[in-house]
ZAMARGU-4260 file (C-alpha; in steps of 0.2 Angstrom, whole numbers, plus 5000, padded with zeros to 4 digits):
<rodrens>
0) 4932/4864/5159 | 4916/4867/5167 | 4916/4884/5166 | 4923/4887/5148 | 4906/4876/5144
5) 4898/4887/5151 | 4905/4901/5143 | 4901/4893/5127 | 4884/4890/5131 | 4880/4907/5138
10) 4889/4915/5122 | 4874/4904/5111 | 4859/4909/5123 | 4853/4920/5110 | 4859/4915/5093
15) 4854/4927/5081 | 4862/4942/5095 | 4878/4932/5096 | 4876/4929/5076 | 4873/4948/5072
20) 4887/4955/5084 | 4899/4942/5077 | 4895/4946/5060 | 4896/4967/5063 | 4911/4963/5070
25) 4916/4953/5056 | 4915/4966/5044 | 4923/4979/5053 | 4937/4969/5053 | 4936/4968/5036
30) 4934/4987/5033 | 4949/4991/5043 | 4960/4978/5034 | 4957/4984/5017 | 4960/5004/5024
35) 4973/4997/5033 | 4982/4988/5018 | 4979/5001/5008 | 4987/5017/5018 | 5004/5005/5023
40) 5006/5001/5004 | 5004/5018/4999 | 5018/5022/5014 | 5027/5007/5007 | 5031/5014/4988
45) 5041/5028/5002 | 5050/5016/5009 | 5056/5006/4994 | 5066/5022/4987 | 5086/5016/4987
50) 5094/5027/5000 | 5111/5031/4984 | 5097/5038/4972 | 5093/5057/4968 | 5080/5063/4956
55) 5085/5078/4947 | 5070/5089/4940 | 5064/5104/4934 | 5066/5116/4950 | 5047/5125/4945
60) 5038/5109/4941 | 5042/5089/4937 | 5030/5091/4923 | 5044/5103/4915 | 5059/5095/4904
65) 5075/5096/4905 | 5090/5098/4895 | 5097/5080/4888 | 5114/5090/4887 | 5113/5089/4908
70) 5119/5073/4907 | 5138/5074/4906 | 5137/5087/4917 | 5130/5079/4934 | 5139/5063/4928
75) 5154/5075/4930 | 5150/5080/4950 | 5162/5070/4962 | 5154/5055/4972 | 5143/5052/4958
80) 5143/5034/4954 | 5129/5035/4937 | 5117/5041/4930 | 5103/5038/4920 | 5085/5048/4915
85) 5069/5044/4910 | 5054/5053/4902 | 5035/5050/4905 | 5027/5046/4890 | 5010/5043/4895
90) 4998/5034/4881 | 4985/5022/4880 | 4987/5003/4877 | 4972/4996/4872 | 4961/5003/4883
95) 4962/5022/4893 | 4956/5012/4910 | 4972/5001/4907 | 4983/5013/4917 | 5003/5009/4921
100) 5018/5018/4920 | 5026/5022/4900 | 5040/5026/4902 | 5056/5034/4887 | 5073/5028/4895
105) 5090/5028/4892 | 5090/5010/4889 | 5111/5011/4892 | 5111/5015/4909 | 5092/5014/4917
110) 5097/4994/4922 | 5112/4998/4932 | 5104/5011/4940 | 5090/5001/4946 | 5095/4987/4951
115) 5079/4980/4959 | 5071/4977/4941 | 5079/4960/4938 | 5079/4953/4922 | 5093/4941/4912
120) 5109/4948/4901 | 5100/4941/4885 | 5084/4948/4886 | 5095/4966/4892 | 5106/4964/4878
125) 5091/4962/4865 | 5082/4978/4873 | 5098/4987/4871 | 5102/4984/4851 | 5083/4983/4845
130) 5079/5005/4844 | 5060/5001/4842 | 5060/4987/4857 | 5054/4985/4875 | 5052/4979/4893
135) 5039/4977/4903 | 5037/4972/4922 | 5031/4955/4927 | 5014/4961/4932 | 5007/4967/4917
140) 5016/4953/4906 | 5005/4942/4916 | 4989/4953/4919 | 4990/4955/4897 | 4996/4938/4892
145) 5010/4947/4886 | 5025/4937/4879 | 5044/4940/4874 | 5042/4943/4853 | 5025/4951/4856
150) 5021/4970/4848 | 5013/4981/4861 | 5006/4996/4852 | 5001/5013/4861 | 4991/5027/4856
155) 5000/5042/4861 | 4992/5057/4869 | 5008/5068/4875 | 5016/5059/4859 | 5003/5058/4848
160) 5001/5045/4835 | 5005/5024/4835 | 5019/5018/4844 | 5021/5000/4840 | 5035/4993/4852
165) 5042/4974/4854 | 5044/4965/4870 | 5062/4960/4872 | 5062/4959/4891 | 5052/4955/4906
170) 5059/4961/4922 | 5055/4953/4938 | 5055/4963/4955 | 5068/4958/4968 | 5056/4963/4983
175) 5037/4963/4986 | 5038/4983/4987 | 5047/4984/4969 | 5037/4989/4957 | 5033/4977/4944
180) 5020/4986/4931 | 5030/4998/4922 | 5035/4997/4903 | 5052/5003/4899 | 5055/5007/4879
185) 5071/5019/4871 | 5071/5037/4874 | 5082/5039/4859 | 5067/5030/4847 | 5055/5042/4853
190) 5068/5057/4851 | 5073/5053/4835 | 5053/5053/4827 | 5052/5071/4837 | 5065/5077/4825
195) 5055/5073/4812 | 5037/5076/4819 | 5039/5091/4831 | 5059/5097/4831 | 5055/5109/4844
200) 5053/5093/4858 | 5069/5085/4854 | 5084/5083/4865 | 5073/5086/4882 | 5070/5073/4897
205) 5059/5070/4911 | 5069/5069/4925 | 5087/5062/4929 | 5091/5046/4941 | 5106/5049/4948
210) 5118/5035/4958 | 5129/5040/4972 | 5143/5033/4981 | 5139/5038/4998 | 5122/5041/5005
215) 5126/5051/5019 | 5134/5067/5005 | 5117/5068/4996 | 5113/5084/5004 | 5129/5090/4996
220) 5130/5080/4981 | 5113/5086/4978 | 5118/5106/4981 | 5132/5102/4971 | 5122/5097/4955
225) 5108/5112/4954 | 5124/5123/4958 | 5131/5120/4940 | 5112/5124/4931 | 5108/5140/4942
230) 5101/5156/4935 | 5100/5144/4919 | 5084/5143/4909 | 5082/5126/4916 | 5087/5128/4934
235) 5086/5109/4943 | 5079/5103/4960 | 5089/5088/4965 | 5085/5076/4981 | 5084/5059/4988
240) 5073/5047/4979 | 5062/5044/4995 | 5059/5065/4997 | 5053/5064/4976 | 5042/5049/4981
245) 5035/5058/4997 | 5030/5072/4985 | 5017/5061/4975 | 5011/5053/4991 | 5009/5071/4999
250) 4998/5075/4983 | 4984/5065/4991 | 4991/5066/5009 | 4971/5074/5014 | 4964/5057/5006
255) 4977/5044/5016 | 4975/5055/5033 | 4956/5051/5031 | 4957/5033/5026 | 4968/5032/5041
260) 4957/5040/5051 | 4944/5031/5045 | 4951/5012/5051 | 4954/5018/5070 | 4936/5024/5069
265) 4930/5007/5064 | 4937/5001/5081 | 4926/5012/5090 | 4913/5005/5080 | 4917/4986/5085
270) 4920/4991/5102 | 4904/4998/5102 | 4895/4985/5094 | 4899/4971/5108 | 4898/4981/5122
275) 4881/4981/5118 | 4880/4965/5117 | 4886/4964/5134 | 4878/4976/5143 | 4863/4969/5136
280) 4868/4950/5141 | 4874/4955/5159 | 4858/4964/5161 | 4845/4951/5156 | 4856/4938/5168
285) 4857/4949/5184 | 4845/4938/5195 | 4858/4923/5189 | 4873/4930/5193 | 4865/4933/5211
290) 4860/4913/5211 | 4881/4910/5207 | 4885/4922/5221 | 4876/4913/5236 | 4880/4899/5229
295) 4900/4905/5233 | 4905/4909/5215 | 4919/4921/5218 | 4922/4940/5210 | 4937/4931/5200
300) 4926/4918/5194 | 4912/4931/5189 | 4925/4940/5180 | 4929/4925/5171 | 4913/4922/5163
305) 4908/4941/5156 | 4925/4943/5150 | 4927/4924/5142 | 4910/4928/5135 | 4915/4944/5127
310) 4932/4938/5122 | 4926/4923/5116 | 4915/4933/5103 | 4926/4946/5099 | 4941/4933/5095
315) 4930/4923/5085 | 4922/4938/5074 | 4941/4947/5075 | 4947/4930/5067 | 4933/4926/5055
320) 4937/4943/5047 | 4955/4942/5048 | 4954/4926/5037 | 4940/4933/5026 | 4951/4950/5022
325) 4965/4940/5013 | 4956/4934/4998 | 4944/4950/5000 | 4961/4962/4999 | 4968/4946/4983
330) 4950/4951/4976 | 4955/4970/4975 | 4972/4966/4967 | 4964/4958/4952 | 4950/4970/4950
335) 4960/4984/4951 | 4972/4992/4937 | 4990/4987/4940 | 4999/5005/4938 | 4987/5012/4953
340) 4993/5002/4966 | 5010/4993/4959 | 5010/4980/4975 | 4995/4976/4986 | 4997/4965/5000
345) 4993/4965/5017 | 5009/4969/5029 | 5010/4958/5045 | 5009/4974/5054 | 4990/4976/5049
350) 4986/4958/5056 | 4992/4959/5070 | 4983/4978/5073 | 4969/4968/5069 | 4969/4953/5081
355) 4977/4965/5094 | 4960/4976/5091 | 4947/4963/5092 | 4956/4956/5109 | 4958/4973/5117
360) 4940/4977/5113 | 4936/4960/5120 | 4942/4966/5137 | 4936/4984/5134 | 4918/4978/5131
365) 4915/4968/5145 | 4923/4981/5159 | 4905/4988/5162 | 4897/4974/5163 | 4908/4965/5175
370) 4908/4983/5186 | 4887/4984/5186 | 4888/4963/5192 | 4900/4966/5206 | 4893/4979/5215
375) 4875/4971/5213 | 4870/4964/5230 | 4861/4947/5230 | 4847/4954/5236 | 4843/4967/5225
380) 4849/4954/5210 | 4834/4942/5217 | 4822/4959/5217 | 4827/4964/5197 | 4816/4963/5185
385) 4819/4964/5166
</rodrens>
């Protein structure tokens, strides 16, 4: 007991030092939490893609149409189970900083095929008989005050002029990776006033959601389906959900790889940061640690001190951060518009890289200044000046 006393008590010797180291390392903990968070969330929309779904697009581009008529004729490929479509509609609600997925659905089919958007039969069979009707995701019902009856109206932009559409559904996610801030409204409403307003848009969709039996034919499911529209004026590009999602996230792979980057680099900066400290400590107290060695204090209890002391700072600045980066990265979740990052929330994994960090640093930090103490001799520990 005696010597974690005197740990404590050596840790506090110089106050605002300790303060100041605690606090840099504080922050850096901080810092790399909220990179953190945000690089395994950006992984995460990945890794929420349902291993039985393939996207079908245009093979040139995904901001080119496709044929509505393709419908029948993917549904007709053996091993497919379903499929649905959907069409980015873009718009402004409100405001142009209010950003979230608008999406034109085949309202029929888009809840079977995604299974993870939960919402009740009433408020699905309301969507489905009411042409002008929506759904929105849980999220923005609740970031909007948004409630079942309300009119939503967009701007269009792609689609120009008022769309005023009525909330008959609220989905709710089935996991924390499912996306919640989308709004869902019939493909068919938007179609039919394309007829009228600009004939040559009609009968075109986005890109086709396409359930499949067996996840491990999807290769050839997939070759099967842009085989039927080859050397077409539409040819297709069909593959796995989680491949389609990888291409958005490789959009702004350069920015991730830095942010990633960018965290490991804060490490160095808290390891950096009390080993200073430390060196700086076991330098000023050289002449002691010569008293404690003719006084019989062994190398394992001279060990004990420096890296207690180190660890005892680097634990409590790693913890103090740790606990301040959860309603910091809460903070960010509000602030922030829904449709950027659909979830935000900080993975275990991410804790644990943390608290792993700040103790490893702790021992890191406090290896010099053990080596410099042990091979001091007493004598020339009485003879330093400093």
């Amino acid at each position: 007991m005696k010597v974690f006393k005197l740990i404590f008590k050596n840790a506090l010797r110089h106050k605002l030092r300790t303060f100041l180291t605690i606090l840099g390392i504080m922050i850096a903990v901080i810092a790399f939490g909220v990179l953190r968070t945000v690089v395994t969330i950006w992984d995460s929309s990945v890794d929420a893609a349902s291993a039985n779904r393939l996207i079908t697009r245009q093979s040139v581009s995904f901001i080119f149409p496709l044929p509505y008529a393709y419908k029948e004729k993917i549904k007709s490929v053996p091993g497919v189970q379903d499929v649905s479509f959907a069409n980015w509609f873009g718009g402004v609600y409100k405001d142009k900083n209010n950003f979230f997925a608008r999406l034109a659905v085949d309202a029929e089919t888009i809840f079977d095929v995604m299974p993870e958007f939960l919402i009740t039969p009433e408020e699905l069979e309301a969507f489905k008989k009411e042409r002008n009707s929506c759904v929105i995701g849980a999220d923005i019902a609740k970031q909007y005050n948004i409630k079942l009856g309300d009119v939503m109206t967009l701007e269009g932009d792609i689609y120009p002029g008022r769309w005023d559409f009525i909330v008959r559904g609220i989905y709710r996610p089935q996991n924390k990776n499912t996306d919640d801030t989308q709004m869902l409204f019939h493909w068919q409403y938007v179609d039919e006033r394309m007829k009228i307003e600009s004939p040559a848009r009609t009968g075109l969709v986005g890109w086709y959601i396409v359930e499949i039996k067996d996840p491990n034919k999807s290769a050839a499911i997939s070759n099967q389906i842009d085989a039927l529209f080859k050397n077409s004026s539409a040819e297709t590009k069909t593959e796995t959900e989680k491949a389609f999602t990888q291409g958005f996230v490789a959009a702004s792979s350069a920015i991730i790889t830095a942010m990633n980057l960018m965290s490991f680099v804060i490490i160095g900066i808290i390891m950096l940061v009390l080993a200073n400290t430390m060196v700086m400590a076991a330098r000023e107290r050289t002449r002691e640690y010569a008293v404690f060695k003719t006084l019989g204090f062994s190398t394992f209890h001279l060990t004990g001190l420096i890296l207690g002391e180190s660890l005892l700072i680097s634990i409590l600045g790693g913890g103090i951060g740790i606990a301040l980066t959860y309603p910091i990265v809460a903070g960010f979740e509000q602030a922030m518009p829904k449709g950027f990052f659909p979830f935000f929330y900080i993975e275990p994994i991410t804790t644990i890289m943390a608290l792993s960090a700040a103790i490893l640093i702790g021992i890191i930090a406090a290896v010099f200044p053990i080596h410099r103490t042990l091979k001091t001799k007493i004598v020339e520990g009485f003879r330093f000046v400093g």
